[in-house]
DRENBAFI-282470 format. One record per atom (N, C-alpha, C, CB): residue in one letter; x, y, z. Coordinates in pm, whole numbers, padded with zeros to 5 digits, always signed. Glycine has a CB too. Layout:
N
AXYZ/...
//
This chain:
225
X-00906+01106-02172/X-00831+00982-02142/X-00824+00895-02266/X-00897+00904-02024/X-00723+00846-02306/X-00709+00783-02440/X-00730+00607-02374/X-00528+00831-02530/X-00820+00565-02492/X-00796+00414-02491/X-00706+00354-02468/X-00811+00364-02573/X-00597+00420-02522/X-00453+00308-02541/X-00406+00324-02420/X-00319+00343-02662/X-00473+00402-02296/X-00391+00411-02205/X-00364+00254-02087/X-00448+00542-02141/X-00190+00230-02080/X-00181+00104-02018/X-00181+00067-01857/X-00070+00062-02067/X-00122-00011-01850/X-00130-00025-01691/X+00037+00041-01655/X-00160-00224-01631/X+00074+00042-01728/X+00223+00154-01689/X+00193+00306-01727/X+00383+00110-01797/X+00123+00320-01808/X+00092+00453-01808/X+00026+00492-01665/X+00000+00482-01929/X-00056+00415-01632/X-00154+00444-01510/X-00046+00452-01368/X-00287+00299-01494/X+00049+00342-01388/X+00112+00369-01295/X+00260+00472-01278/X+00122+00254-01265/X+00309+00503-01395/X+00397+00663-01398/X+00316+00776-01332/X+00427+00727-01567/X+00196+00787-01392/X+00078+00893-01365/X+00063+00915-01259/X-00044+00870-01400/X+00064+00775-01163/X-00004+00735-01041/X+00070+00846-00899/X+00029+00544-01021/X-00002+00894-00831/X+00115+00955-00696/X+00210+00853-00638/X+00028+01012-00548/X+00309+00920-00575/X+00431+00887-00526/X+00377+00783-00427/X+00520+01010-00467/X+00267+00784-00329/X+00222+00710-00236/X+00168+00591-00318/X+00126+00783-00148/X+00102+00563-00427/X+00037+00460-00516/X+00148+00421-00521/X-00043+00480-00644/X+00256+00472-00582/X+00366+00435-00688/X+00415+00308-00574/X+00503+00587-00738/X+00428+00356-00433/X+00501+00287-00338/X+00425+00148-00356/X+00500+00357-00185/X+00290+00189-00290/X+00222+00061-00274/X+00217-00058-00386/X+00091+00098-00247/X+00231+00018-00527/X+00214-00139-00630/X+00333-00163-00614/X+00169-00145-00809/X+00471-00094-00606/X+00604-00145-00619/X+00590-00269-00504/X+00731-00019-00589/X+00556-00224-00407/X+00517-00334-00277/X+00459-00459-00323/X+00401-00274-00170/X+00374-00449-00358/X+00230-00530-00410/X+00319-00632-00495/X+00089-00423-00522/X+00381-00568-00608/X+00462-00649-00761/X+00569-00700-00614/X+00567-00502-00953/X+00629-00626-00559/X+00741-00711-00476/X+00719-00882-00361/X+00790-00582-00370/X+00614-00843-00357/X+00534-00911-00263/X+00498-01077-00402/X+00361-00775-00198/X+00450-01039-00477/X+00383-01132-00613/X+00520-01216-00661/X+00311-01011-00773/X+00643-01127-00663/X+00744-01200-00713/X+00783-01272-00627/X+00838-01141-00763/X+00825-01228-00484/X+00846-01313-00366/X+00789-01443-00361/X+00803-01251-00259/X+00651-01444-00370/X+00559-01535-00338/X+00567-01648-00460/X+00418-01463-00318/X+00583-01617-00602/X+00620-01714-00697/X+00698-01778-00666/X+00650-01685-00798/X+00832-01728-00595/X+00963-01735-00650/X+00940-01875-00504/X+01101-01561-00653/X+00888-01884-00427/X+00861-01940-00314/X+00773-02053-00393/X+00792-01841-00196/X+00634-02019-00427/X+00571-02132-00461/X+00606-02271-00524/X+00503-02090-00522/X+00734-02188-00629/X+00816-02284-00714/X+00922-02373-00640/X+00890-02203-00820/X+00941-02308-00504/X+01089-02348-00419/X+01000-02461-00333/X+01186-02190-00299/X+00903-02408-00269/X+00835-02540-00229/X+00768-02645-00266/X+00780-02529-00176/X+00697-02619-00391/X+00625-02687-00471/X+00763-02841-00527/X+00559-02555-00604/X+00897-02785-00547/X+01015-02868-00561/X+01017-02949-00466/X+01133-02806-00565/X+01026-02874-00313/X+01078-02943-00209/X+00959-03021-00170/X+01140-02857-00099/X+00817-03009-00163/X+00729-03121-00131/X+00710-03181-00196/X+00635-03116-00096/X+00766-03222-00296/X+00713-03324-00429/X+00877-03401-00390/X+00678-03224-00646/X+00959-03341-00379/X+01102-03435-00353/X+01061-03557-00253/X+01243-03333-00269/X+01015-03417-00114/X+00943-03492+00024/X+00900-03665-00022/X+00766-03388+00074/X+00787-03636-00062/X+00689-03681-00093/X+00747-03827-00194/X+00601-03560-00154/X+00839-03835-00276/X+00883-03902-00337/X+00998-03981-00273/X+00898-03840-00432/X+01061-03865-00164/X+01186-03985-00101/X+01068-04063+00007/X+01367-03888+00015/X+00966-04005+00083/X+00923-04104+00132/X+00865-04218+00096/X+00876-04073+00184/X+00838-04244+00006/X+00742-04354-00122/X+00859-04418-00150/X+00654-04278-00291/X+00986-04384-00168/X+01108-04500-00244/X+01136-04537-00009/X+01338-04367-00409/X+01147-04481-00011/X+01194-04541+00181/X+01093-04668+00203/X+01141-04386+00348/X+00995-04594+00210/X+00888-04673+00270/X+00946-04837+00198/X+00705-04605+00213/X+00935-04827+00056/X+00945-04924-00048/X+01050-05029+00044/X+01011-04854-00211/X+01138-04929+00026/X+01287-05055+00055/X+01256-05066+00197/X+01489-04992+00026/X+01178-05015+00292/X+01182-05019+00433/X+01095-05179+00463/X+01099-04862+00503/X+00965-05142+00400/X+00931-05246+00401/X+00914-05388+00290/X+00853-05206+00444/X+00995-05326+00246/X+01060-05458+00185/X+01182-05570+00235/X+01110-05410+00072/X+01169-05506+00321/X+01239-05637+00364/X+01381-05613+00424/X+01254-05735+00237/X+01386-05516+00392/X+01586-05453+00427/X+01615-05463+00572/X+01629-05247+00391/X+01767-05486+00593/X+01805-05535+00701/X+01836-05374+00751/X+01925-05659+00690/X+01770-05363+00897/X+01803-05235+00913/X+01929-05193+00953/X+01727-05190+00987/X+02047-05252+00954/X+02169-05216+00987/X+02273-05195+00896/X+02207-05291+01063/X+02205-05261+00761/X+02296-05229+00627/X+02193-05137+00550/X+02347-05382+00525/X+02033-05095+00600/X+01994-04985+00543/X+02028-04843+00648/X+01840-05012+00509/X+02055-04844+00742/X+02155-04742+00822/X+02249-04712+00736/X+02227-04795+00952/X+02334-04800+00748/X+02450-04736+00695/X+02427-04733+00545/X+02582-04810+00734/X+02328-04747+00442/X+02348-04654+00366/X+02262-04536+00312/X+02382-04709+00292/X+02158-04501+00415/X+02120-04372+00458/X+02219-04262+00498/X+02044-04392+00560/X+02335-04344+00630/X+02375-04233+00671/X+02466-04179+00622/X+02392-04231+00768/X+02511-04256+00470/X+02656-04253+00414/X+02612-04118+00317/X+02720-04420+00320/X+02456-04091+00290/X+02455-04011+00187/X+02438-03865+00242/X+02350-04055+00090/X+02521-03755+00148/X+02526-03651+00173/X+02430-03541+00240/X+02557-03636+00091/X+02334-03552+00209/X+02148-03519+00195/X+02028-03603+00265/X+02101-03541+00036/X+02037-03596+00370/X+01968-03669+00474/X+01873-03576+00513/X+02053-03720+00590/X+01718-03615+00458/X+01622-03530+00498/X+01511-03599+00460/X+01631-03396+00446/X+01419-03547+00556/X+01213-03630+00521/X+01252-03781+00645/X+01165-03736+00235/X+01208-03851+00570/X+01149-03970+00679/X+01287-04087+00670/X+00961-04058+00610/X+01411-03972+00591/X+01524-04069+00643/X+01597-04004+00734/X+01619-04122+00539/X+01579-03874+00790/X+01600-03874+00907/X+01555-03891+01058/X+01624-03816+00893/X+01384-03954+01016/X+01367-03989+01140/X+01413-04137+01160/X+01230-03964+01175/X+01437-04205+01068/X+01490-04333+01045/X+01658-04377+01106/X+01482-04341+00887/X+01720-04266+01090/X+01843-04221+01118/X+01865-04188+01258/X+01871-04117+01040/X+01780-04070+01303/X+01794-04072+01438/X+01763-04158+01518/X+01752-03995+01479/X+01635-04259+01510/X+01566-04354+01554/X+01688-04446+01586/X+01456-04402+01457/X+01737-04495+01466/X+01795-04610+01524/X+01932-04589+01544/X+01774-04726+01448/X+01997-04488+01507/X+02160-04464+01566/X+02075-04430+01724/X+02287-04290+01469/X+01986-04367+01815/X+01964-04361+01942/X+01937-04517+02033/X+01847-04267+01943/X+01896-04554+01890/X+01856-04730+01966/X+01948-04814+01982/X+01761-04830+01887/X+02066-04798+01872/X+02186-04903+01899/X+02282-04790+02002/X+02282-04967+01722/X+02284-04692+02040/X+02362-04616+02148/X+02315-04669+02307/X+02329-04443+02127/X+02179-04677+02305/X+02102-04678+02432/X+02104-04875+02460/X+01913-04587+02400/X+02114-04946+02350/X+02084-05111+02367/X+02274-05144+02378/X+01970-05209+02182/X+02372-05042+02393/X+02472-05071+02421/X+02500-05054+02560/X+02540-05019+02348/X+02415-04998+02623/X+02420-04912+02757/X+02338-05089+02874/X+02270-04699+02735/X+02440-05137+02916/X+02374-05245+02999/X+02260-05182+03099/X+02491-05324+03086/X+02246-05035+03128/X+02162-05056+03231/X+02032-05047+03194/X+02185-04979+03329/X+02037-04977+03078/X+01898-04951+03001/X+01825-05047+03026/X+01897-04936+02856/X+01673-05084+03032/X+01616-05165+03069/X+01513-05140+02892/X+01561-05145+03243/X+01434-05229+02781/X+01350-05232+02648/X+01313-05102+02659/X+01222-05338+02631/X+01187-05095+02743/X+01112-04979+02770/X+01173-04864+02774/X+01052-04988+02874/X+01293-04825+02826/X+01377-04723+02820/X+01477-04698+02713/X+01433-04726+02922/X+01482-04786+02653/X+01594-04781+02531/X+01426-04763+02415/X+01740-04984+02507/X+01337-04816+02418/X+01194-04738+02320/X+01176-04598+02299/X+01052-04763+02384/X+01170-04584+02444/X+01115-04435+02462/X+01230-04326+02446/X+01047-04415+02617/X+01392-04347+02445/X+01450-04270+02448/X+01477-04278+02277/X+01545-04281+02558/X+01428-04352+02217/X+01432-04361+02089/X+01394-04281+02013/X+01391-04440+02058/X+01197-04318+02044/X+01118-04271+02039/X+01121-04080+02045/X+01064-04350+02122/X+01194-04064+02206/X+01209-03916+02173/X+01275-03825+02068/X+01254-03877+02261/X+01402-03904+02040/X+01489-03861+01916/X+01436-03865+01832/X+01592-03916+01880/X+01301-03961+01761/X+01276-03946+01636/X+01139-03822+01638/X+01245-04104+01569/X+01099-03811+01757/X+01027-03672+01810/X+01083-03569+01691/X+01085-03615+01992/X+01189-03556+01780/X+01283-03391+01779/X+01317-03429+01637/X+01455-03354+01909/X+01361-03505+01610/X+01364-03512+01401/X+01213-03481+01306/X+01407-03718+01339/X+01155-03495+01375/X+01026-03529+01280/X+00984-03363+01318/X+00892-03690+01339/X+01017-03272+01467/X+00959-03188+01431/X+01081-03082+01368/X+00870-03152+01540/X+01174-03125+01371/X+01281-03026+01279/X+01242-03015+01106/X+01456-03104+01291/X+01219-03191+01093/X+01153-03171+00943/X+00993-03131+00871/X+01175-03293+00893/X+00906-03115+00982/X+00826-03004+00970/X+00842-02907+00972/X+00763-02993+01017/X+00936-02842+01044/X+00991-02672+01063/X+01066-02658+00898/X+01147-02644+01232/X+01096-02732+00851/X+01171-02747+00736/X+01045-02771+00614/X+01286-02881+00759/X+00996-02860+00599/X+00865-02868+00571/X+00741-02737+00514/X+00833-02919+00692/X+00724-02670+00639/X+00665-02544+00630/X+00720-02429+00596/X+00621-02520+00722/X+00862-02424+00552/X+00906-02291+00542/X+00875-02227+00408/X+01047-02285+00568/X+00830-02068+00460/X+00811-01985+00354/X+00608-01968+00378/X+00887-02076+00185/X+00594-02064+00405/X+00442-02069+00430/X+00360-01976+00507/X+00415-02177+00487/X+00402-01935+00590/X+00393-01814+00667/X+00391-01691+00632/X+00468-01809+00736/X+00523-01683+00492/X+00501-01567+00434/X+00375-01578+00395/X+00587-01533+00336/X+00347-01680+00271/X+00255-01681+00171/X+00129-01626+00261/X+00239-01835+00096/X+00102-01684+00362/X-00009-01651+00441/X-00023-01537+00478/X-00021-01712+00537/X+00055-01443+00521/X+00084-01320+00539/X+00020-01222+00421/X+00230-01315+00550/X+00090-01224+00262/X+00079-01181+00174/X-00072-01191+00119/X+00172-01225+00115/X-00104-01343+00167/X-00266-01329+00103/X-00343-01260+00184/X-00349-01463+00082/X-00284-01254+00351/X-00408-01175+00432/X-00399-01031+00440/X-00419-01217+00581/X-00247-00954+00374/X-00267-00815+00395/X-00266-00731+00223/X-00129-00761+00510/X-00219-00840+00145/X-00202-00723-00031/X-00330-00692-00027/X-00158-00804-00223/X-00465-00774-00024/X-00584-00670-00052/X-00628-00545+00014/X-00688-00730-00044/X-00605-00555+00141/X-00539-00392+00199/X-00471-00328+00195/X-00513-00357+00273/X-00356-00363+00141/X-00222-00279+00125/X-00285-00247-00036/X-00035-00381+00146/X-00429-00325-00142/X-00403-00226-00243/X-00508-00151-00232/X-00381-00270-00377/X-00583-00174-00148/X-00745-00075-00129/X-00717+00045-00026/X-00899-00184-00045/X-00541+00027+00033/X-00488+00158+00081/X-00496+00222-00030/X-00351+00165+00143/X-00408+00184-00149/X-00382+00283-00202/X-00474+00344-00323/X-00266+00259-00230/X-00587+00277-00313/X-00657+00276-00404/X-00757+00388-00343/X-00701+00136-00442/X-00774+00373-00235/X-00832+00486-00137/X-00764+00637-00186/X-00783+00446+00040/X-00674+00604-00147/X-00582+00742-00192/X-00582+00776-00246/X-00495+00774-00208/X-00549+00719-00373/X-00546+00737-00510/X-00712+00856-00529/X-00549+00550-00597/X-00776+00766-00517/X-00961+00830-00556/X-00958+00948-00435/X-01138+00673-00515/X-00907+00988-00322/X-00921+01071-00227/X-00866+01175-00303/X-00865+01037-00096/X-00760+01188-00377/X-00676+01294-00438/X-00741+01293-00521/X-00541+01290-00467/X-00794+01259-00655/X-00902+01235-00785/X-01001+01320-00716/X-00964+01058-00829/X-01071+01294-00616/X-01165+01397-00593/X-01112+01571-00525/X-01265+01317-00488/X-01036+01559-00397/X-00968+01666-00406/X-00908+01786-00551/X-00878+01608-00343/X-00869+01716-00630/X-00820+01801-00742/X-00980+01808-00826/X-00669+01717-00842/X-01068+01741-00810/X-01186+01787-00895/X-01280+01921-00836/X-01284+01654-00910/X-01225+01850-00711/X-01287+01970-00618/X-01256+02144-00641/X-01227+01935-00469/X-01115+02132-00686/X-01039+02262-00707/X-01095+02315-00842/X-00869+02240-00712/X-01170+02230-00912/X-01180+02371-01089/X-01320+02349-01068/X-01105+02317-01317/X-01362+02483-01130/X-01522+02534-01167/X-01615+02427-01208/X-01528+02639-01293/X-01520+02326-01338/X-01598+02300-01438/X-01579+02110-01431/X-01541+02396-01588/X-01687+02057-01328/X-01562+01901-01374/X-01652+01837-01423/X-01470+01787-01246/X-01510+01710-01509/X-01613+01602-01601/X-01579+01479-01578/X-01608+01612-01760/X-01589+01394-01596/X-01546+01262-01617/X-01374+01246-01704/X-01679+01195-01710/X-01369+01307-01787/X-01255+01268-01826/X-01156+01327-01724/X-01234+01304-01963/X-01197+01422-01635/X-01084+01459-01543/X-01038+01402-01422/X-01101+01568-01509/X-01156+01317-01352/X-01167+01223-01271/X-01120+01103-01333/X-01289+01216-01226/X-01139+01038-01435/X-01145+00881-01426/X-01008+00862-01450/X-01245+00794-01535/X-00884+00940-01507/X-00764+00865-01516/X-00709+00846-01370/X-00660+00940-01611/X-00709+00947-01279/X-00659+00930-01151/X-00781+00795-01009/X-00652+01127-01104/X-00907+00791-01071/X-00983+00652-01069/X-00886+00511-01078/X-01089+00652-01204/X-00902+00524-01204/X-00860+00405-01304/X-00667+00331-01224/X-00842+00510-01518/X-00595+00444-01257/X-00461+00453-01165/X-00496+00373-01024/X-00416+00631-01128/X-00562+00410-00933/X-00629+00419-00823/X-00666+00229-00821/X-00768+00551-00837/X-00797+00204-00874/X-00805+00085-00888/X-00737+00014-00930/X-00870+00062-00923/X-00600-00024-01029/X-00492-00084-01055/X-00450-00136-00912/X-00395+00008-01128/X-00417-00052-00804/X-00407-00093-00676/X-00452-00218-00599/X-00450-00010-00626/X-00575-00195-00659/X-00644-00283-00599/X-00675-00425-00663/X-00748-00221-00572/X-00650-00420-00836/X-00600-00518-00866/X-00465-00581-00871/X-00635-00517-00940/X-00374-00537-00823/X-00239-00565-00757/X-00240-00639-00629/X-00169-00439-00730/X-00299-00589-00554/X-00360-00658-00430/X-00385-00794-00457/X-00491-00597-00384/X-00535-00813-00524/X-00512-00960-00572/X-00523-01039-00630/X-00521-01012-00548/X-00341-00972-00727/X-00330-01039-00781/X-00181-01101-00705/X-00356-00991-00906/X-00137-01045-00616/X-00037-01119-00511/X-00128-01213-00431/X+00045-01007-00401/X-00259-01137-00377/X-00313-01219-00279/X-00395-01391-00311/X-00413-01116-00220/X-00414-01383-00460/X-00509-01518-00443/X-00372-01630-00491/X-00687-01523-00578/X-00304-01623-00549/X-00212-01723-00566/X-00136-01722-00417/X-00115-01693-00701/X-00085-01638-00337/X-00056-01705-00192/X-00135-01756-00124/X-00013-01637-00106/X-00262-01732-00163/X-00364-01818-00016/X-00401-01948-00131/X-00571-01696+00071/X-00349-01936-00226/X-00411-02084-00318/X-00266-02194-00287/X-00440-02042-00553/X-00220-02081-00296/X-00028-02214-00270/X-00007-02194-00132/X+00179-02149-00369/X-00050-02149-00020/X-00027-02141+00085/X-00135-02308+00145/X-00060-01972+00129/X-00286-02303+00095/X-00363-02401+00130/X-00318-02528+00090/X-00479-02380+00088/X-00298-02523-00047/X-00229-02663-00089/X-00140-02718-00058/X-00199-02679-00179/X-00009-02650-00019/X+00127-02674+00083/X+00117-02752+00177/X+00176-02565+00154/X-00007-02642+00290/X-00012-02676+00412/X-00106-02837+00392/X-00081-02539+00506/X-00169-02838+00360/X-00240-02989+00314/X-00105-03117+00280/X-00350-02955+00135/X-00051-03054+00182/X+00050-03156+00153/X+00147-03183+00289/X+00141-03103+00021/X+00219-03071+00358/X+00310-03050+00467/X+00215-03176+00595/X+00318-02842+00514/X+00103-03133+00599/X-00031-03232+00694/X-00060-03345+00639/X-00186-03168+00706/X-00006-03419+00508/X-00019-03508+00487/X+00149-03620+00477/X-00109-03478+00386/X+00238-03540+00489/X+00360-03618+00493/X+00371-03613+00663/X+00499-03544+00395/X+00355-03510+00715/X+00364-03534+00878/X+00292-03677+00893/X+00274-03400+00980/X+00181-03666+00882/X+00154-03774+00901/X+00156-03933+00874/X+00102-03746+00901/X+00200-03911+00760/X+00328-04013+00703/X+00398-04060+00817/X+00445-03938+00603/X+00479-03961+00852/X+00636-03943+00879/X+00581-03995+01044/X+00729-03745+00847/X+00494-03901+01119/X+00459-04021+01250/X+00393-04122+01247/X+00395-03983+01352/X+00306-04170+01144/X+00281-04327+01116/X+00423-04400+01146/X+00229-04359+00943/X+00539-04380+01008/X+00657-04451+01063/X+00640-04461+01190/X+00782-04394+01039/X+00660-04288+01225/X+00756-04337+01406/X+00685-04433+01458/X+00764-04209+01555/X+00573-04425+01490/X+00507-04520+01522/X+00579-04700+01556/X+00415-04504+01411/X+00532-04707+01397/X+00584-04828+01340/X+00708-04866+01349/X+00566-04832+01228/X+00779-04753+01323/X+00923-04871+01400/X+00965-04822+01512/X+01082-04890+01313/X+00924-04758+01603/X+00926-04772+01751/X+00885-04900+01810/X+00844-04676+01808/X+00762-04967+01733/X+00703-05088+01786/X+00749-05185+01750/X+00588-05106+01770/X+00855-05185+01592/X+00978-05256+01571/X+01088-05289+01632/X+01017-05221+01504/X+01128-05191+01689/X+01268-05170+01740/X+01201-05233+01936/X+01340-04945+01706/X+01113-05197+01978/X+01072-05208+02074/X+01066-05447+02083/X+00919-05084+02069/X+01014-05437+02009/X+01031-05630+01972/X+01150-05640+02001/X+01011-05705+01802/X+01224-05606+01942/X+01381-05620+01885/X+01429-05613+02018/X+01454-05496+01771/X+01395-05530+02088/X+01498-05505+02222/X+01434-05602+02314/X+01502-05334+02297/X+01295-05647+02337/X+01236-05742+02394/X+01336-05897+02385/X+01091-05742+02323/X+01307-05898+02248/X+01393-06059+02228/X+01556-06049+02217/X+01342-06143+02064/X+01616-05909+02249/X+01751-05926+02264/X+01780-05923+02426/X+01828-05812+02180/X+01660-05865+02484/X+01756-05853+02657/X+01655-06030+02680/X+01686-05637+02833/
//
């Protein structure tokens, strides 16, 4: 076995069944980057439109000229659409004479529900993969790494005379597998944990609001009926 031998040498060498599993493994690693980077964008956007909202929210803005220019913009997402649904449901329902506060709250209230959990479903996506990938590449490479060494011994088994140099390249091949494994698997369960933390910390953001201006809007309808 020569020194210079690489990790592509090991894997040309490697059987057709190895060959599958790292192609898997590398497919799986690129997926999962290509994701980390797509969400890592979208929760830091999150995270930043809610911090400028909050700002102008409670600063003082009149909520009927900050409506309309929420709803004027193309890209309505995070905690300006629970803002959006909230109160286009509240001025629909406080037009309705029979509605009674309490019922024009709560039907509010539900709309900014069903927004807040659309933008968690939105929120979490891709996360599932990642989770996936970190809980099965280290088996999918100690399959093949199994294999790999099952055949390494089989073919040693077959000649008179065996040594080490005849075993360890189909070894070596073999364990590559298993560093493929994880090396998909620890960056998805490292960007999968941090996500979900961040995703659990804007939710909760995002129903603080509801909260808060449910109990806004709820005044509001008090001192208008």
């Amino acid at each position: 076995m020569s020194a210079e031998l690489s990790i592509l040498d090991l894997f040309l060498q490697a059987s057709l069944l190895v060959k599958v599993v790292m192609l898997i493994l590398l497919s799986f690693s690129v997926i999962c980057w290509a994701m980390i980077f797509q969400r890592r964008a979208a929760l830091n956007s999150a995270q930043a439109k809610l911090h400028q909202f909050e700002d102008t929210f409670w600063g003082g803005a009149d909520l009927s000229k900050l409506y309309n220019d929420v709803n004027s913009k193309q890209d309505i997402s995070g905690i300006e659409s629970l803002f959006v649904a909230g109160f286009k449901e509240f001025v629909r329902l406080r037009k309705s004479s029979s509605q009674t506060p309490s019922l024009i709250v709560d039907g509010t209230h539900r709309s900014m529900r069903v927004a807040l959990s659309r933008e968690v479903d939105q929120l979490e996506k891709h996360l599932p993969f990642m989770a996936t990938v970190g809980s099965i590449s280290p088996y999918i490479g100690l399959f093949g790494t199994v294999w790999g060494i099952m055949n390494s011994f089989i073919a040693l088994g077959a000649v008179k005379q065996a040594t080490l140099a005849m075993v360890a390249p189909g070894i070596a091949e073999a364990l590559v597998a298993t560093a493929m494994g994880l090396f998909a698997a620890i960056p998805a369960v490292m960007a999968y944990n941090r996500f979900s933390h961040k995703v659990e910390k804007l939710e909760n953001s995002y129903a603080n609001f509801m909260e808060e201006f449910s109990s806004i809007l709820q005044r509001q309808a008090m001192t208008e009926d």
